[in-house]
C-alpha positions as CSV (number, residue, x, y, z in Angstrom):
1,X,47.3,-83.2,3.2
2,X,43.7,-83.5,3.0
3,X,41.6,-82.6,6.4
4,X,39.2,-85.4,5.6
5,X,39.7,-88.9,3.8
6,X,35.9,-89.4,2.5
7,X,33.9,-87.7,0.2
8,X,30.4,-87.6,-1.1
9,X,28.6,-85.8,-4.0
10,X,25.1,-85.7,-4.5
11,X,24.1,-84.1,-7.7
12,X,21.8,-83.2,-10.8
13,X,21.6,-81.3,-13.7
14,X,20.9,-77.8,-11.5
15,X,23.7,-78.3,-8.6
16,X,26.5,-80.7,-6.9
17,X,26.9,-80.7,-3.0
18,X,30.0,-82.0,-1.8
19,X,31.1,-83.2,1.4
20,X,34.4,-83.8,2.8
21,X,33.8,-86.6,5.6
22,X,35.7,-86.8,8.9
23,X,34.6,-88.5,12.4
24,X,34.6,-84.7,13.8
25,X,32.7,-83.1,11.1
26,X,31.7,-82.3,7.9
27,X,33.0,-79.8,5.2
28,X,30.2,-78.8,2.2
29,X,30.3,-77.4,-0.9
30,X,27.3,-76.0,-3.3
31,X,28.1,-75.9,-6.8
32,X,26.0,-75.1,-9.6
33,X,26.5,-75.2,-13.2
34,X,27.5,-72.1,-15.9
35,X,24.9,-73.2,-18.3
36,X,21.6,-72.4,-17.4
37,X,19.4,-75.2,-16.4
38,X,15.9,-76.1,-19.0
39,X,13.6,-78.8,-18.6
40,X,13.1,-80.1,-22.0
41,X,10.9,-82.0,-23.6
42,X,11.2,-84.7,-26.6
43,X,8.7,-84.4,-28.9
44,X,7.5,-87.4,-31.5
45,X,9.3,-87.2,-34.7
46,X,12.0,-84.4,-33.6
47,X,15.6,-84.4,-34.0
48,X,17.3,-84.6,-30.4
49,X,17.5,-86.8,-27.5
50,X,15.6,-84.3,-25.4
51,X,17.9,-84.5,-22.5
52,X,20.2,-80.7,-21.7
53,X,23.6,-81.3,-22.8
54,X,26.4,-81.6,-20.3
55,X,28.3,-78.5,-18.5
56,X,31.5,-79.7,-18.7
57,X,32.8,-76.9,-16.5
58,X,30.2,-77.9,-13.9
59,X,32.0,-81.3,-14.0
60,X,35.2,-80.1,-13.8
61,X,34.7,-77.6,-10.9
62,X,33.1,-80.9,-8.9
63,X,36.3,-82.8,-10.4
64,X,38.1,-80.0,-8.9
65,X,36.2,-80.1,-5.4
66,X,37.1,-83.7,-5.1
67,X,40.6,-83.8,-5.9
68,X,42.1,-84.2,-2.4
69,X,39.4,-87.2,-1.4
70,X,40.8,-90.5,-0.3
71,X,37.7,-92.5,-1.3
72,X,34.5,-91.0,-3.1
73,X,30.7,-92.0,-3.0
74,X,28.9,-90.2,-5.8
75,X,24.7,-90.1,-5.1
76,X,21.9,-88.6,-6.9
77,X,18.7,-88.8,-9.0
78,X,18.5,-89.8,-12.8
79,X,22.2,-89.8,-14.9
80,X,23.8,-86.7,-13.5
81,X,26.1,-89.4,-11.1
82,X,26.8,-91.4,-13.7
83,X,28.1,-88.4,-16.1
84,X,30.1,-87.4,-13.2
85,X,31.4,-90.8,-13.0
86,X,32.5,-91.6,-16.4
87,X,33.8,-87.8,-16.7
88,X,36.5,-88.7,-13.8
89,X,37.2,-91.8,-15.3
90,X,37.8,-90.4,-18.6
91,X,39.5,-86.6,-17.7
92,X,40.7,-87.0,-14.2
93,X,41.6,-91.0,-14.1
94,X,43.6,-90.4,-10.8
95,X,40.5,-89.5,-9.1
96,X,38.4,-91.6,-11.4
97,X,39.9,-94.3,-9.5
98,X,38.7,-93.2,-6.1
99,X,35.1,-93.4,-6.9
100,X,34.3,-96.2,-4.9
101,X,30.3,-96.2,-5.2
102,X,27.8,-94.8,-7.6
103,X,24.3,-94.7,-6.2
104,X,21.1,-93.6,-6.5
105,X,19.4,-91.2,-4.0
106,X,16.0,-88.9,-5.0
107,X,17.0,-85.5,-2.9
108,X,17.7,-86.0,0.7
109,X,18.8,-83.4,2.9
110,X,22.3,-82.6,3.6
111,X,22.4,-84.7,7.2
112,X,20.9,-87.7,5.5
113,X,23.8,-87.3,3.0
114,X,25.8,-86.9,4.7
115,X,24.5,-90.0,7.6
116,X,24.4,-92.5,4.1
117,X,27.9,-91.6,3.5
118,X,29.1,-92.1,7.0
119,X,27.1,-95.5,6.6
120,X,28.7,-96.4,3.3
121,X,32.2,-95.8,4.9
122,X,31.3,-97.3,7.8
123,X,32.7,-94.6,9.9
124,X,31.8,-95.1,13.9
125,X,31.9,-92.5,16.1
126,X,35.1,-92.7,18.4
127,X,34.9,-94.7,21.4
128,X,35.2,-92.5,24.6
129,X,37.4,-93.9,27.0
130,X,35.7,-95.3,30.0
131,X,37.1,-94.3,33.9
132,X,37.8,-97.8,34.8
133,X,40.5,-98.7,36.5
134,X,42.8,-101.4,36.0
């Protein structure tokens, strides 16, 4: 049984943080790929796309990392989420199916990840009992 219903993963092409989401806490998660990680350039006239080719065992570590999540937000700059995405949807369809938001974000810090997520979900803090009597 999972500790925590939600997750988020913000990612790139150099690492993946994942959080598992609960109104007590938060659980996180660094991952980084096996492939080492080049900025590369297209030149005119070249043969190439000029974009680093995907780390499939990157993707299916963070597959791995999010395999107990009830509902999952993926986040992050350029078309790293959207590789994730489609990866889950093509490898892991069972948690493919949980993704319930693909967005972008530039590189926040882990409490304003993890703040958007709790926004996304709409998850309230719990309501404290109030010593009124009745």
């Amino acid at each position: 049984m999972p500790t925590h219903f939600h997750a988020v993963v913000w990612l790139d092409h150099a690492e993946a943080k994942v959080f598992h989401i609960g109104l007590t806490g938060a659980d996180e998660m660094t991952l980084h790929p096996q492939l080492p990680t080049r900025h590369l350039h297209h030149k005119a006239n070249a043969i190439g796309s000029g974009h680093a080719a995907t780390d499939e065992h990157f993707l299916e570590e963070v597959a791995s990392a999010l395999s107990d999540a009830g509902e999952i937000l993926i986040i992050g700059p350029a078309g790293a989420k959207t590789e994730l995405a489609h990866y889950l949807q093509d490898k892991h369809p069972a948690i493919g199916k949980r993704v319930v938001a693909v967005e972008p974000a530039d590189h926040p810090s882990d409490r304003q990840i993890i703040a958007y997520a709790k926004q996304h979900f709409k998850m309230l803090p719990p309501r404290v009992a109030t010593g009124t009597a009745g």
